[in-house]
N, C-alpha and C positions, 0 to 999 in steps of 0.2 A: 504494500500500500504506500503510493507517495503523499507524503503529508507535507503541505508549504510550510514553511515556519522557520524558525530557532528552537535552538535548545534551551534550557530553562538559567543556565550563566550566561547565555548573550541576552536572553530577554529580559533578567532583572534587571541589568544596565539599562537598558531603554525603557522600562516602566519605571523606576525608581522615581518618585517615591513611591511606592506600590498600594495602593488602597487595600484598608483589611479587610470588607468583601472579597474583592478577587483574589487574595492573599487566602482565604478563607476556602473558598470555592477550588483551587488548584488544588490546595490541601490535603479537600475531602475525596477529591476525583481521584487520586491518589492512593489515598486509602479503600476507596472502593474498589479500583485494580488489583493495588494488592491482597484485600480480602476474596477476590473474584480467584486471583491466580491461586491463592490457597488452595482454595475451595477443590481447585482440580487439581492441587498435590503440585502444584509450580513453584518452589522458592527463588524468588529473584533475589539475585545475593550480589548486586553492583548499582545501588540506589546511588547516584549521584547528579549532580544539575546537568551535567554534560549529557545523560543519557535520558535526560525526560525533556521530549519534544512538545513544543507549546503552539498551536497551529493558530492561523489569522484570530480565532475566533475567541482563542485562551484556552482553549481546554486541551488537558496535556493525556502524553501518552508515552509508555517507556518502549524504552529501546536498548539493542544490545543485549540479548538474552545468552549472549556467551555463558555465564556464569550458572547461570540457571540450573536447577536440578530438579528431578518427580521426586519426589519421598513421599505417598500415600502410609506408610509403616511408621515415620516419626524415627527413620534410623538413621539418618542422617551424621554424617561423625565424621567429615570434614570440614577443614576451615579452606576460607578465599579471603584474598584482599587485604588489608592491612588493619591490623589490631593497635 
């Protein structure tokens, strides 16, 4: 899927100061993703501004599923990324 936009570190720069509605609303879309990706055992394990895409409209979307793992079992017993 092509999505026009930025990423969510080029867009704060251009929205700054950022209203805390929209700040608000990014937020929760956000958490609905990741509660959604749960839901079907997707752990997205590279949450960073660079990898969440913000399209004309503001509503964002991640990206970069490199990391990503299924664990429906909870056995999960690897780390990624920096501690």
């Amino acid at each position: 899927e092509y999505i026009p936009g930025k990423n969510l570190a080029k867009r704060l720069g251009e929205m700054f100061p950022l209203a805390k509605e929209r700040l608000q609303r990014m937020v929760a879309e956000m958490i609905v993703a990741l509660e959604y990706l749960h839901s079907q055992c997707i752990l997205y394990r590279d949450i960073k501004a660079e990898n969440v895409l913000v399209d004309p409209e503001g509503h964002v979307k991640f990206i970069d599923f490199g990391l990503s793992v299924w664990d429906c079992d909870n056995r999960m017993n690897n780390l990624a990324g920096t501690l």
